[in-house]
Structure formats: C-alpha cells, structure tokens
FIKEMAR-981215 format. One record per residue (C-alpha): residue number from 1; chain; x, y, z. Coordinates in Angstrom, 1 decimal, decimal comma, padded with zeros to 4 digits, always signed. Last residue first. Layout:
// FIKEMAR-981215
<NUM A <X Y Z>>;
...
***
This chain:
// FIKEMAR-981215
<470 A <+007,4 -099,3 -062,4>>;
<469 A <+005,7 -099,2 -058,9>>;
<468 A <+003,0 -096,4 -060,0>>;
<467 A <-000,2 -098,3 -059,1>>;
<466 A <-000,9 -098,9 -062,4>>;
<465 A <+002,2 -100,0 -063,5>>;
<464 A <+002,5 -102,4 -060,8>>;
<463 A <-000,9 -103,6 -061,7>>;
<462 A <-000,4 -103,8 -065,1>>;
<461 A <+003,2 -105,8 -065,3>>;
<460 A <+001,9 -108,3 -062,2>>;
<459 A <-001,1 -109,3 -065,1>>;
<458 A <+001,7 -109,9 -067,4>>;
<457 A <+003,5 -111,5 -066,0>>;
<456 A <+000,7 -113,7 -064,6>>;
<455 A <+000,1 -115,0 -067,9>>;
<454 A <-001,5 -118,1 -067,3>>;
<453 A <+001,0 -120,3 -067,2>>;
<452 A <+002,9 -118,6 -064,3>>;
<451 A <-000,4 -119,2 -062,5>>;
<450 A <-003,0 -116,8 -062,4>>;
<449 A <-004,4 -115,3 -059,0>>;
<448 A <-006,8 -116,5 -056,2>>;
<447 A <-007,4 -114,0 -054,7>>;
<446 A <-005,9 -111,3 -057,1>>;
<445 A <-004,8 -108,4 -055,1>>;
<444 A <-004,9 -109,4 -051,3>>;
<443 A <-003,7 -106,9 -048,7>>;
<442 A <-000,1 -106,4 -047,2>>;
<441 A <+000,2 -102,8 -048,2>>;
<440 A <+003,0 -104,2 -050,6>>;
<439 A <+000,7 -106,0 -052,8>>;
<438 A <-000,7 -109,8 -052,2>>;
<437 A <-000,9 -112,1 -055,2>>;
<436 A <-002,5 -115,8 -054,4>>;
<435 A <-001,9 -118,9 -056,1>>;
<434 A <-003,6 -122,4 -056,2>>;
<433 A <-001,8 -125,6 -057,2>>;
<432 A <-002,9 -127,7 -056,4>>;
<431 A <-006,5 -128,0 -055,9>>;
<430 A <-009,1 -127,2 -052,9>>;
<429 A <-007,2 -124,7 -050,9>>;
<428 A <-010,2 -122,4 -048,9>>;
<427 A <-007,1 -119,9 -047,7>>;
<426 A <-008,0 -120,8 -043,5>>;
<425 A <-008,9 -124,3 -044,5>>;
<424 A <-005,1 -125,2 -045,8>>;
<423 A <-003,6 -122,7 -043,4>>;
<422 A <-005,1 -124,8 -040,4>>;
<421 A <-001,9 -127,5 -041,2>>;
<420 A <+000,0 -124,8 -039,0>>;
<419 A <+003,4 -126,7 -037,8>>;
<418 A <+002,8 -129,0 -041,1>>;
<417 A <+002,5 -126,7 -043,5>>;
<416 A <+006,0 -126,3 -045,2>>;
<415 A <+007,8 -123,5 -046,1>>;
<414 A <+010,1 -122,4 -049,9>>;
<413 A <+011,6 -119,4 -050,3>>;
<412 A <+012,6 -118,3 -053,9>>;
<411 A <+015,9 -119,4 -054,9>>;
<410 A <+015,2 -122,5 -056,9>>;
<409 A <+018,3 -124,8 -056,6>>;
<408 A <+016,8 -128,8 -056,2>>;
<407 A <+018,1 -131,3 -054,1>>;
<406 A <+018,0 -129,0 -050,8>>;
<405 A <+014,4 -128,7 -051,5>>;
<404 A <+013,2 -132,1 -052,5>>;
<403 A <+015,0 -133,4 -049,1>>;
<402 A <+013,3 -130,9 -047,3>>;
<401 A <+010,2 -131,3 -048,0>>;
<400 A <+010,6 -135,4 -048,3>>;
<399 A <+011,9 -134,8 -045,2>>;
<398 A <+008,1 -132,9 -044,0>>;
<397 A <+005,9 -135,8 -044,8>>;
<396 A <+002,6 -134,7 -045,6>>;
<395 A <+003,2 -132,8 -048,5>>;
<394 A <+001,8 -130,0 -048,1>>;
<393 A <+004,2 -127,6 -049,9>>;
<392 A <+003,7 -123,5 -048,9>>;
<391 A <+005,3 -121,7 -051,8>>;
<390 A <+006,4 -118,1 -051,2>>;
<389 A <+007,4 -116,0 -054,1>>;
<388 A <+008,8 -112,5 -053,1>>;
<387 A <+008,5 -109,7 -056,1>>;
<386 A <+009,9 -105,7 -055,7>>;
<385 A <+013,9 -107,3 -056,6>>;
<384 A <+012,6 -110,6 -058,0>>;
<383 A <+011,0 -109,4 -060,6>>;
<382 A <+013,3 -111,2 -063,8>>;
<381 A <+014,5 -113,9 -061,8>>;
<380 A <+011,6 -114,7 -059,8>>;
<379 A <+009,4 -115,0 -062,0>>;
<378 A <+011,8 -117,4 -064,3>>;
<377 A <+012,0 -119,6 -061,1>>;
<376 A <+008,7 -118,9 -061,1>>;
<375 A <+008,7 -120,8 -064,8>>;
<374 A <+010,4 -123,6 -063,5>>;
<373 A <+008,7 -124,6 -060,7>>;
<372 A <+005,5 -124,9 -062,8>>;
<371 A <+006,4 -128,0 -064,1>>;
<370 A <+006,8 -129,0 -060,8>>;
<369 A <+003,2 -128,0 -059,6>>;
<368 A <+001,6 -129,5 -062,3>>;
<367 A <+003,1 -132,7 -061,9>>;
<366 A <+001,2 -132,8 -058,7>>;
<365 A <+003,1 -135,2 -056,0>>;
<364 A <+005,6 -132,5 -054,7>>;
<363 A <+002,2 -130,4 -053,9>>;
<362 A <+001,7 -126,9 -053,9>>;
<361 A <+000,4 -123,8 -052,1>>;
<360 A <+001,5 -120,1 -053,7>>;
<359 A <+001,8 -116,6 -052,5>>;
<358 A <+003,4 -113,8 -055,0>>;
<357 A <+004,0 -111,6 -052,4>>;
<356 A <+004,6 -107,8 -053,6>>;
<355 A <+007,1 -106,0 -051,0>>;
<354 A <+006,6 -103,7 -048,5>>;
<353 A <+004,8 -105,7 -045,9>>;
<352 A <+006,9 -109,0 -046,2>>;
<351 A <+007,6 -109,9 -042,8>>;
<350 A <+004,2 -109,9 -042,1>>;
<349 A <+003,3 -113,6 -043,8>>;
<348 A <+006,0 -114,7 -041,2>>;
<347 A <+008,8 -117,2 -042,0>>;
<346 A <+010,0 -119,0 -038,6>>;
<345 A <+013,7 -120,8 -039,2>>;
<344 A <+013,2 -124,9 -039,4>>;
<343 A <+016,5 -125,1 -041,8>>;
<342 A <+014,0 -126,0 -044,4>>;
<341 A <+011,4 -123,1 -043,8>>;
<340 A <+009,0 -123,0 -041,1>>;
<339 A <+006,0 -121,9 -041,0>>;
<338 A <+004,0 -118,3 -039,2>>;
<337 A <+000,6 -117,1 -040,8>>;
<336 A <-002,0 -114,6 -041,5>>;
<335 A <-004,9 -114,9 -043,9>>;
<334 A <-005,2 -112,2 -046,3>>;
<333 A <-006,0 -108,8 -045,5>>;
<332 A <-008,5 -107,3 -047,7>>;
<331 A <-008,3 -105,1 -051,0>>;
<330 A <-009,1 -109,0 -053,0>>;
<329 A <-011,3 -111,0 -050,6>>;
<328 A <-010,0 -114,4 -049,1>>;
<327 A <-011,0 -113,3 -045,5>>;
<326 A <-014,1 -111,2 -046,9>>;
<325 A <-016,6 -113,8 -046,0>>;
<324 A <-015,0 -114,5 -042,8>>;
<323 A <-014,3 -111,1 -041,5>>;
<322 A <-018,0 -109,7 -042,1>>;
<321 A <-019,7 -112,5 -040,6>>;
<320 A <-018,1 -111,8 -037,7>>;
<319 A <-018,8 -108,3 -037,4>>;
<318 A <-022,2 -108,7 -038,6>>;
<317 A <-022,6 -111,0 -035,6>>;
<316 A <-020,9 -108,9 -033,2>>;
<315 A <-023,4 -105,9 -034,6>>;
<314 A <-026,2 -108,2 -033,7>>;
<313 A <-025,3 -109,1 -030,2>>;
<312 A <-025,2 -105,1 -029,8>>;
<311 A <-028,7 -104,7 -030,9>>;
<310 A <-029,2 -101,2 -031,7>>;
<309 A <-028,6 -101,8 -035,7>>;
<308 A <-027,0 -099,1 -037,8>>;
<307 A <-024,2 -099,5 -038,9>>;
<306 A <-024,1 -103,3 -038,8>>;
<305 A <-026,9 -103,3 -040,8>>;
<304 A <-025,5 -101,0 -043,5>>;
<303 A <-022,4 -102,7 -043,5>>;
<302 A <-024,3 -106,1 -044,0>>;
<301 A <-026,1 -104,3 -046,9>>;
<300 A <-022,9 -103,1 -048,5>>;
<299 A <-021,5 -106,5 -048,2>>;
<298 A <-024,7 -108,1 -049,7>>;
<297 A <-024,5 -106,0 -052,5>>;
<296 A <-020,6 -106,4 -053,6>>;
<295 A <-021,4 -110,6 -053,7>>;
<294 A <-024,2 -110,1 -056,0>>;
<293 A <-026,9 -112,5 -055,3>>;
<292 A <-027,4 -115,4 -056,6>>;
<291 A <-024,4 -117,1 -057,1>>;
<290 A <-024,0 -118,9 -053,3>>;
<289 A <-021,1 -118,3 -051,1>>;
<288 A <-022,3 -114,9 -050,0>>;
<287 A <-025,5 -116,7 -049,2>>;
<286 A <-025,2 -117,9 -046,1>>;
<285 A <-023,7 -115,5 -044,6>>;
<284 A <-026,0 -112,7 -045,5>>;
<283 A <-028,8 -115,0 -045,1>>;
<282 A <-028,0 -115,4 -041,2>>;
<281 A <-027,9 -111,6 -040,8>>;
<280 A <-031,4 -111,3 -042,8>>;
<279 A <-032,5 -114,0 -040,3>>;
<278 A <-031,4 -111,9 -037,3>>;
<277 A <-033,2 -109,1 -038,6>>;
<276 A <-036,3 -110,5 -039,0>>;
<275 A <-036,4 -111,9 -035,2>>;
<274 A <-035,4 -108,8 -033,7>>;
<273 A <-038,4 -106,7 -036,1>>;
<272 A <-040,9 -108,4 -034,4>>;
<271 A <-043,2 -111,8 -035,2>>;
<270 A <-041,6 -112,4 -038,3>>;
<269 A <-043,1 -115,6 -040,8>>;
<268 A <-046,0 -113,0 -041,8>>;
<267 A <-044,5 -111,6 -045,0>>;
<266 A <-044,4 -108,0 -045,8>>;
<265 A <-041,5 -107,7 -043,3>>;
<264 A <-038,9 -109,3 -045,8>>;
<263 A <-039,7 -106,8 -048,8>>;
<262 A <-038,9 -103,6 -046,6>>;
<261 A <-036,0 -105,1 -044,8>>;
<260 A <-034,6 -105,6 -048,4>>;
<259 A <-035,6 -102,2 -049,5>>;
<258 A <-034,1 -100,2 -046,4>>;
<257 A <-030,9 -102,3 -046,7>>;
<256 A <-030,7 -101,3 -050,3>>;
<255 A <-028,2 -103,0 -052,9>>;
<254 A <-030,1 -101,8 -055,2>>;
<253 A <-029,6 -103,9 -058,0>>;
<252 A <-028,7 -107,2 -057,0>>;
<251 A <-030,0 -106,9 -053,3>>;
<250 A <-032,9 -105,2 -053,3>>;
<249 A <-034,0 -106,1 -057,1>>;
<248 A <-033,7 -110,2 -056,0>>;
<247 A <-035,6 -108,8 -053,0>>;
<246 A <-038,6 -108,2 -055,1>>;
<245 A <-039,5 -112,3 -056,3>>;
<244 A <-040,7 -111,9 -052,2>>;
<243 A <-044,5 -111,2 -053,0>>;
<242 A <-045,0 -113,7 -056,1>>;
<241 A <-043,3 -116,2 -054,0>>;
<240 A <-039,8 -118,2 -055,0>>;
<239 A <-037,7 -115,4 -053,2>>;
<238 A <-039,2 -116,2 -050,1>>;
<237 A <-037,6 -120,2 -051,3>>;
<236 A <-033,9 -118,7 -052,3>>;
<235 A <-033,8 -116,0 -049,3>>;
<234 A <-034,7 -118,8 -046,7>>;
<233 A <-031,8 -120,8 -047,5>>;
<232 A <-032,1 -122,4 -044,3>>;
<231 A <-034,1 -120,6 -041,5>>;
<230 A <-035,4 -123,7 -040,3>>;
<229 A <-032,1 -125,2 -040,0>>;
<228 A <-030,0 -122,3 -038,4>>;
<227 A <-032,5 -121,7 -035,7>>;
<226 A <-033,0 -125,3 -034,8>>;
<225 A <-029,0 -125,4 -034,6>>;
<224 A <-029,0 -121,8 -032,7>>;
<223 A <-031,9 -123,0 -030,3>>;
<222 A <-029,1 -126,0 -029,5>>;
<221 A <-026,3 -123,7 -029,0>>;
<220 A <-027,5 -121,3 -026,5>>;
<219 A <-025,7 -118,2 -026,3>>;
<218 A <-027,9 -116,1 -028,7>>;
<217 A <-031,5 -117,4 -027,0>>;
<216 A <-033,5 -114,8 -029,0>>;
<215 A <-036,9 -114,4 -027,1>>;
<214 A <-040,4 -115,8 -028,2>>;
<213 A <-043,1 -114,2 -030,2>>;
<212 A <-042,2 -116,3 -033,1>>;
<211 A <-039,0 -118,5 -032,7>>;
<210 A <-040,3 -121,9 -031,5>>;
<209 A <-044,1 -122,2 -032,7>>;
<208 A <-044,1 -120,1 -035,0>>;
<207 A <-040,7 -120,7 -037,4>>;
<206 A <-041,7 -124,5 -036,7>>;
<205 A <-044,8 -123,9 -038,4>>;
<204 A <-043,9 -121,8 -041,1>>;
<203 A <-040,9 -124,4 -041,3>>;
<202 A <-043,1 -127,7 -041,6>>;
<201 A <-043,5 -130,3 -039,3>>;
<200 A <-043,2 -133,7 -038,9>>;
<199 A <-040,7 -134,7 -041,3>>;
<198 A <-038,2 -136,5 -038,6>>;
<197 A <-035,9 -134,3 -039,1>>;
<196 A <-038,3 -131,1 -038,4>>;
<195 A <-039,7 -132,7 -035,3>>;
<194 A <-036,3 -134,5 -033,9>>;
<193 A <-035,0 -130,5 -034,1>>;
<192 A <-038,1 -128,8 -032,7>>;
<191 A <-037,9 -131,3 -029,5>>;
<190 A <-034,2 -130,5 -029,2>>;
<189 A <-035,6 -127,0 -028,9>>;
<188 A <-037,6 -127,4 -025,8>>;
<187 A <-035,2 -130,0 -024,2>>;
<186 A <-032,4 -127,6 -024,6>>;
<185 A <-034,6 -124,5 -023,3>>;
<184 A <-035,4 -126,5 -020,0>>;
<183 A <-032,2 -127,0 -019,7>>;
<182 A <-031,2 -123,4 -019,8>>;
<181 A <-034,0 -122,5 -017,5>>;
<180 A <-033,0 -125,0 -014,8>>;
<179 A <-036,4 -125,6 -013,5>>;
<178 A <-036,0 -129,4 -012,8>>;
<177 A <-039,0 -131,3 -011,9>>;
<176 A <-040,5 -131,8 -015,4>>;
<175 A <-037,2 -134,2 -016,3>>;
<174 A <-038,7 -137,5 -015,9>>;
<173 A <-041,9 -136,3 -017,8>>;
<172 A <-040,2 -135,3 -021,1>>;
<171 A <-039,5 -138,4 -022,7>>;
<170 A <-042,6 -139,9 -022,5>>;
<169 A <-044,5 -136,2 -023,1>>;
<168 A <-041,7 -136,5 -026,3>>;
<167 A <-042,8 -140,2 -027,4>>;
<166 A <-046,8 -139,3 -026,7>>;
<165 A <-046,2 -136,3 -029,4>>;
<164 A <-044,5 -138,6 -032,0>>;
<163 A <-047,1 -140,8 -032,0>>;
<162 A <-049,6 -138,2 -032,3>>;
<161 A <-047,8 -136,6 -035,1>>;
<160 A <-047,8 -140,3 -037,1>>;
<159 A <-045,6 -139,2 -040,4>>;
<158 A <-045,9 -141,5 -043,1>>;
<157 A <-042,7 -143,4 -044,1>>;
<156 A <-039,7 -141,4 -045,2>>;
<155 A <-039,1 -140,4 -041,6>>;
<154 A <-039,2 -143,7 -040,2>>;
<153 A <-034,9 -143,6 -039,6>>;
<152 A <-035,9 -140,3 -037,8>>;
<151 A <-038,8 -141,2 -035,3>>;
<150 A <-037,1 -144,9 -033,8>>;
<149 A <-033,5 -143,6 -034,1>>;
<148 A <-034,8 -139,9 -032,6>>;
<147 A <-037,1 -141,7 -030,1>>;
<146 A <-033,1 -144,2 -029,2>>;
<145 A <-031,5 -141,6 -028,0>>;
<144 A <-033,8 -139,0 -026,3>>;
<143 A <-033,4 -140,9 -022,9>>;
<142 A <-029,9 -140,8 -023,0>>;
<141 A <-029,6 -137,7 -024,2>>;
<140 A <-031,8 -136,4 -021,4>>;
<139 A <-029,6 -138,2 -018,9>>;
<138 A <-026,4 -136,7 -020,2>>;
<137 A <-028,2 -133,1 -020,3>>;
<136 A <-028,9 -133,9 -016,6>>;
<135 A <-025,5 -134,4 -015,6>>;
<134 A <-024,0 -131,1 -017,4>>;
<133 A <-026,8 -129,1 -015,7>>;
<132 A <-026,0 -130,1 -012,0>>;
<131 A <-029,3 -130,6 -010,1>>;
<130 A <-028,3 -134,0 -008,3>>;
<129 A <-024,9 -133,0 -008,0>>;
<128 A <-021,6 -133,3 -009,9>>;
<127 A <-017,6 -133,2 -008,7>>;
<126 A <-016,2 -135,3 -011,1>>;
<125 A <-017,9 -133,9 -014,1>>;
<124 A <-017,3 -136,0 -017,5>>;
<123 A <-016,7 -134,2 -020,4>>;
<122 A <-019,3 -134,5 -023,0>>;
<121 A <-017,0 -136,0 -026,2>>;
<120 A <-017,7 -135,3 -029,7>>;
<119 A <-015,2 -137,2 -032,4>>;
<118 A <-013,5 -134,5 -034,0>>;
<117 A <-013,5 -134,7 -038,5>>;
<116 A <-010,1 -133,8 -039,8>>;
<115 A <-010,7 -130,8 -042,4>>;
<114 A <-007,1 -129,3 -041,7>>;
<113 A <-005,7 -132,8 -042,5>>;
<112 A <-001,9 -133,2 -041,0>>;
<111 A <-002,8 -134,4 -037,9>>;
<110 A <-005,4 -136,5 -039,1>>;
<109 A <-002,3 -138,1 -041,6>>;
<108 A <+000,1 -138,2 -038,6>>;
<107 A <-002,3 -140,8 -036,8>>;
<106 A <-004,0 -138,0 -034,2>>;
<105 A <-003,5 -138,7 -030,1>>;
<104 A <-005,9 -140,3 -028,2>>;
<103 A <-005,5 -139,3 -024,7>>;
<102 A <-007,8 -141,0 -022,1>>;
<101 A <-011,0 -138,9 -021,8>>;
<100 A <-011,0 -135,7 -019,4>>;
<99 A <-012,8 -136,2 -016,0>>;
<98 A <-013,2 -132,0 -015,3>>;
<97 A <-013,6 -131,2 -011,6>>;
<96 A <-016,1 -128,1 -012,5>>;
<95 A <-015,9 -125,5 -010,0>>;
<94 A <-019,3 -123,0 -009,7>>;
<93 A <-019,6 -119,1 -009,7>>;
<92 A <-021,4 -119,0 -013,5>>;
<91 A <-022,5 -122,4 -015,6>>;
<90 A <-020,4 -124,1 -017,6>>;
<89 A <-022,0 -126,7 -020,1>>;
<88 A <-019,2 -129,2 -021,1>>;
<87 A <-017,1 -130,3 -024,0>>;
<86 A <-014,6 -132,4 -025,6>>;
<85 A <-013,6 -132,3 -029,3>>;
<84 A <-011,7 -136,0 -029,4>>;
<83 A <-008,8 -136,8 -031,7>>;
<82 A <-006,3 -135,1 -029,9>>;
<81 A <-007,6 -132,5 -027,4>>;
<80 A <-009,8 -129,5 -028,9>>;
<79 A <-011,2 -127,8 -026,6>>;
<78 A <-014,9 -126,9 -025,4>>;
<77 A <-017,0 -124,8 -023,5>>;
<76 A <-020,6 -124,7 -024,3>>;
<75 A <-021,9 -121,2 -022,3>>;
<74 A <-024,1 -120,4 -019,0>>;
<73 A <-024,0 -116,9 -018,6>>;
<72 A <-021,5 -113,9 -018,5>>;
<71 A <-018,6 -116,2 -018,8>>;
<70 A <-014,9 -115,4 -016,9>>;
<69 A <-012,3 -117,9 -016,8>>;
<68 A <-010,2 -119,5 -013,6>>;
<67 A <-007,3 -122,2 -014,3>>;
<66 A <-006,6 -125,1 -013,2>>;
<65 A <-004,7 -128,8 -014,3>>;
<64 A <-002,5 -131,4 -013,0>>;
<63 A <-001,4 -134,3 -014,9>>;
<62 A <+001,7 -135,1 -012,8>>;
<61 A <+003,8 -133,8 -015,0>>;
<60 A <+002,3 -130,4 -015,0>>;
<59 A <-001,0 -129,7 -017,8>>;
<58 A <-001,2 -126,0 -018,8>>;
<57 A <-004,5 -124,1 -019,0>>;
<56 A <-005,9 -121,4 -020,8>>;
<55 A <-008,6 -119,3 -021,3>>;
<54 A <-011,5 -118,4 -023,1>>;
<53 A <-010,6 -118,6 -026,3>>;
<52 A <-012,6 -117,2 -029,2>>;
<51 A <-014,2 -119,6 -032,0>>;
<50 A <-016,3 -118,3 -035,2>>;
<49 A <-019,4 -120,5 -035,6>>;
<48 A <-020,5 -117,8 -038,4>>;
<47 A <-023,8 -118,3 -037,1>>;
<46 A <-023,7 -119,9 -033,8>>;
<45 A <-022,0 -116,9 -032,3>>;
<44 A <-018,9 -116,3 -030,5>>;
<43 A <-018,3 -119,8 -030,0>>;
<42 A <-016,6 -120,9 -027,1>>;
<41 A <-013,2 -121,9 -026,2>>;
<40 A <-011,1 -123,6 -023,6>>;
<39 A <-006,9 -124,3 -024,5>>;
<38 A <-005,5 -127,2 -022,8>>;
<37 A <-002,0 -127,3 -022,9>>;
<36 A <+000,2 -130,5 -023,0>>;
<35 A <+002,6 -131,9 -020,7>>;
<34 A <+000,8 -134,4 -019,0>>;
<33 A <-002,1 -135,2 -020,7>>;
<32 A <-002,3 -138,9 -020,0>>;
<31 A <-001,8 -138,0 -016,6>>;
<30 A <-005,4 -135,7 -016,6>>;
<29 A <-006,4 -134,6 -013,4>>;
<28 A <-008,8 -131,6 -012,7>>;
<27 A <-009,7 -128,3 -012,9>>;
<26 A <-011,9 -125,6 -013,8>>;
<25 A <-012,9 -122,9 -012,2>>;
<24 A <-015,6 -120,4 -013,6>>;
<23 A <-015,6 -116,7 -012,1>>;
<22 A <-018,0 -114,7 -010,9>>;
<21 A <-017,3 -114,7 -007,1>>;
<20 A <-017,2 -117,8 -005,2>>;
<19 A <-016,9 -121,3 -006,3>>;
<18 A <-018,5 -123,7 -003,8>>;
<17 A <-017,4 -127,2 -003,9>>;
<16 A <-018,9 -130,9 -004,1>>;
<15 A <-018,4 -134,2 -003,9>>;
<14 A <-019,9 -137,4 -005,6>>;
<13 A <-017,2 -139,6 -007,7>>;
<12 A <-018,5 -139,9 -011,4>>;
<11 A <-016,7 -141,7 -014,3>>;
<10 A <-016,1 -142,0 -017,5>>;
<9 A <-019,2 -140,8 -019,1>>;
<8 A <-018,8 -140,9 -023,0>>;
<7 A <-021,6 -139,1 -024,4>>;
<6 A <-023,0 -139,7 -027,9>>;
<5 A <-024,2 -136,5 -029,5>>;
<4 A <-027,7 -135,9 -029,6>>;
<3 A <-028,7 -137,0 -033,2>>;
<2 A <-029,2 -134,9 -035,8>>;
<1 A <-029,7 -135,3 -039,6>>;
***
C-alpha cells in the first residue's frame, strides 16, 4: 500500500534566482559530503524503472557543489547518497539550491547488500517561492498524510465513498489556486491511488475515470504508479472472461501481435488504441517472469511492437523492456562487470571475448561451494587452454577473501564483489552457488548452467563440438 513518502524538510531560507536558457542548475552546500560525487538520475520509464544519469557533480572540500543538466519537462531527479535516496521535482530554466540531508553513510553489511532498501528523502529547496512545485508537493503530503492513515488502515471495513469524497474536496481546496499543471496531475492521481488502496473503487472504474479518454502522462511518476497498479496482471484476469480466454492462443501459439491486439480491443476497458498499447507493453514485462505465456512469444511480440509502433515513447519502452528481460538470456550478452582480484588488479568480463567463461558466484560459508572447488579445479585442468573459470565470492568481508585464497592453490581466477555489490541483482543470484557458461562471442550459453556435479563436462563437450571448437 502507498503512502506519500515522508519528507524531511531541513530547512528553508527565502531567495531567489533566474536561470536562463534551458538548462537545470543545481547547486548547493553539502560539508558532510565533501569529497564524494553526486550522480542525478531519472527514470527512463516507469515501467521497466530503468535509470539513466543525468549528470554529474563532484563535492570540493568545502562541500561545494554545481553542475547544469538538460530535461525536456519537469522530471523526478534523484541520487543515491548513503543510506538515503533523495529527490526533487526539477522543472525547466530554474536553479535549485539543493539542502541535502546530513550524510549517513551504509553499516558495511547495507553496503554490501545489492537489495538494500533507501530511505526516501524530498530534498529540501533553499532557494523556494510561494509557487515552487517542490514546496507545494511537501504541503500536499502533508495534508494527504494522515486521510490515507485514516482511509487505508479502514479498508477492510466497509467502504463510505461519500466519506472518502468530503476527505479529498477537504484536502484539495487549499491547493485550488495553483495551476501548476504537473501538480495538479499529482494531486489528481494520488487521489486514484488512496481510492484503489483504500478499496473504494474498482479497476474498470479507475481504468475510466483516470486513463480513458485522457492523455499519457509518460514523465510523471505518480500517474505511472496508478498506471502500473490498475493495470496489474491484466492479461491473467482478461484472460479469465469467455471473450479474452483467446489471447492464451495469441501469445502461446501464435505468437501474433496482430491477434493479440485483435483480442485486447474487443473489450471496452481502451478508450484509443495509445492507451491499449501501452498496457500490452506493460504485460510484456510483467509477464515474462510469470509461466503463462511462452517466454519466445512474448519476445517476438514485443519485437513486433517495437517495429512497428509510431509512438516514439513507446519504442523506448519496448526497448527497455527488451534489455531487461533478455539480460540473463542464453545468445544475449550477459551482464558486464569490472572486480578486483586478490592483489586488487581490475578483471573485466570483456577481457575474455575469445575464450569460453565458465562464470560462477560462491560463498566461503556454503559447504557446497567448497566441495565444489575441487572438481573445477579438475575443470580447469583438463579444459583449461579454450575454458576460463571465474568465481565471484561474496563474502562480505574481503580478507577473509583473500586470506582463503592465498591459503588454498586453485589456479583459476578468483574476484570479489565488494567494489560492484550491484553484480548480485544484475545476474538474479538467489543461491550459492549459481553458474553461468558464456562462449567466445561473449554471449550467454546456459544461463544459469550445471555445476561440476551435474555433468557440466559433459554438456561443455557437446557444445564445443557442435560449434566446431574441438
């Protein structure tokens, strides 16, 4: 369930300053960040949430920061600084004097946990006026607070609609006065999100009154949360009506754009063709990690749309969602990465295009993983000359690392995670150990591959011999 993020407001000094041209400045002063970089982002979408940076800035000893960035409308910027993920609204051609929050730096176990959870944090603005969009979201949270505690924690009680409309006309008539358009759109859809939480309303309705005959919003992060809810496994329940039982055949056995699209628009829950699209996007993501629908089909659909869609915002989308569900995909490039061995040299994933990779993340603590030490050193022995084994340990202290390894004489190279802890999330690592066989041309053969135990000799011996390496 959602609740408007808590905001920490430091501190607010009135002043202003005119930005010219298109860019965004941003600057401020930050001494407990002295020394570090701050690196801006923004989603690219608010489907696959994939992350691009922006720009850019590094902190002087004083705790000085600025740098310029381009946006093409207002956008959430945010970075990741310690334990906090802090954020504002940036609007086009103004300065933001940003009031960043005391530095809080991660216990060495956060820092080494690529699913560590951020604590949200709306920057404070130093330099804020009466009409500045960052302020006025703070004062709607505020005020929407405690209705989404009073309307949520009685959702399992029976719903009073007309309470709940007199609580949002409450909460909505300070704010009437401001025609910011992008706030105006954040109230409007915050409203559908405490309304479907709070059991209020149904998706039909919620699909008409907030995304029917109305524009996509595709930068705006709160009508992609409302958009992403109601839309929620929307294949699985269509698919549940006598009428939409059909694009199990589209998918599985056709693999058909033209029949899927077909199916979907027999239903009334699309007001234009935009609208129906986007959600068949949305379901392509969504359900690649499912087992309903055959993994091959939705690709081939999702090429299909990418192909041949005239909405450019679309085709970024596809895009996106295209590299993230094939990222761990055998005939697709794996993951790319840069650790350190024992003597802290950089090992590159790239410096081993030519050669077969026989990629593998373990644990000093898993008994399975040593036992298994043995038999790639057995690997390595008899294939080592077209083979490289690579074991990435994650064990969180990295002495341990390096006392196990200069204990122990296995000749394969050995790195440790800890200057790229992402590389846990980035290869999906749930259990250790876990192995991975990439082929010369640098893209993913068995993902995820046998262990030595599981015949993997054997399985390396057909594939080189199929592909003419023996």
């Amino acid at each position: 369930m959602r609740k408007i993020g808590y905001v920490i407001v430091l501190y607010f000094v009135i002043h202003s300053f005119e930005a010219s041209g298109q860019n965004v400045v941003i600057s401020g002063n930050a001494p407990s960040y002295a020394g570090t970089e701050l690196i801006f982002m923004q989603y690219s979408d608010w489907i696959t949430h994939s992350e691009e940076v922006v720009g850019t800035a590094g902190v002087d000893t004083t705790g000085e920061f600025y740098l310029e960035v381009t946006i093409t409308g207002t956008e959430l910027l945010f970075t990741y600084v310690g334990v906090y993920r802090a954020y504002f609204y940036a609007e086009q051609d103004r300065h933001y004097e940003l009031i960043l929050p005391e530095y809080t730096e991660k216990l060495p176990q956060e820092r080494l946990n690529p699913y560590f959870q951020y604590e949200d944090v709306h920057i404070g603005i130093r330099n804020f006026d009466d009409n500045e969009l960052n302020m006025l979201i703070m004062m709607f949270d505020d005020a929407y607070n405690p209705y989404y505690s009073k309307h949520v924690y009685d959702a399992y009680n029976k719903p009073d609609v007309t309470l709940l409309e007199k609580d949002i006309g409450q909460i909505e008539e300070p704010f009437l006065q401001y025609n910011n358009q992008f706030f105006k759109d954040y109230r409007y859809y915050v409203y559908g999100l405490l309304k479907m939480s709070a059991n209020q309303q149904r998706v039909q309705s919620l699909s008409d009154e907030y995304f029917n005959n109305r524009p996509v919003l595709y930068d705006h992060p709160v009508y992609g949360e409302l958009f992403n809810r109601v839309f929620d496994k929307y294949f699985i329940f269509y698919g549940r009506t006598e009428e939409g039982r059909k694009i199990y055949d589209d998918i599985n056995q056709l693999g058909d754009y033209d029949a899927l699209a077909g199916s979907v628009s027999k239903t009334n829950n699309f007001s234009n063709d935009t609208l129906q699209e986007l959600v068949i996007l949305k379901e392509m993501h969504d359900e690649y990690y499912s087992d309903q629908f055959s993994r091959k089909a939705l690709l081939n659909i999702l090429d299909t749309l990418i192909e041949r869609t005239s909405i450019e915002e679309h085709r970024s989308i596809g895009q996106n969602i295209r590299n993230k569900i094939t990222r761990l995909q055998a005939g697709f490039d794996p993951p790319q990465f840069e650790l350190e061995d024992p003597d802290g040299n950089p090992v590159k994933l790239s410096d081993f295009v030519g050669r077969y990779v026989y990629l593998n993340f373990c644990t000093f603590q898993s008994y399975t993983c040593l036992n298994e030490f043995n038999m790639l050193a057995s690997v390595h022995q008899k294939h080592g000359d077209k083979l490289s084994i690579i074991t990435i340990t994650t064990d969180p202290d990295s002495d341990e690392f390096r006392a196990f390894r200069s204990k122990n004489e296995y000749n394969w190279i050995f790195l440790h995670y800890d200057t790229y802890p992402e590389i846990i999330k980035q290869y999906d690592i749930r259990a250790f150990p876990t192995y991975f066989l990439i082929g010369p041309d640098g893209k993913l053969i068995l993902s995820p591959a046998p262990s030595p135990a599981e015949n993997f000799e054997s399985r390396l011996f057909e594939i080189m011999r199929s592909r003419g390496d023996l």
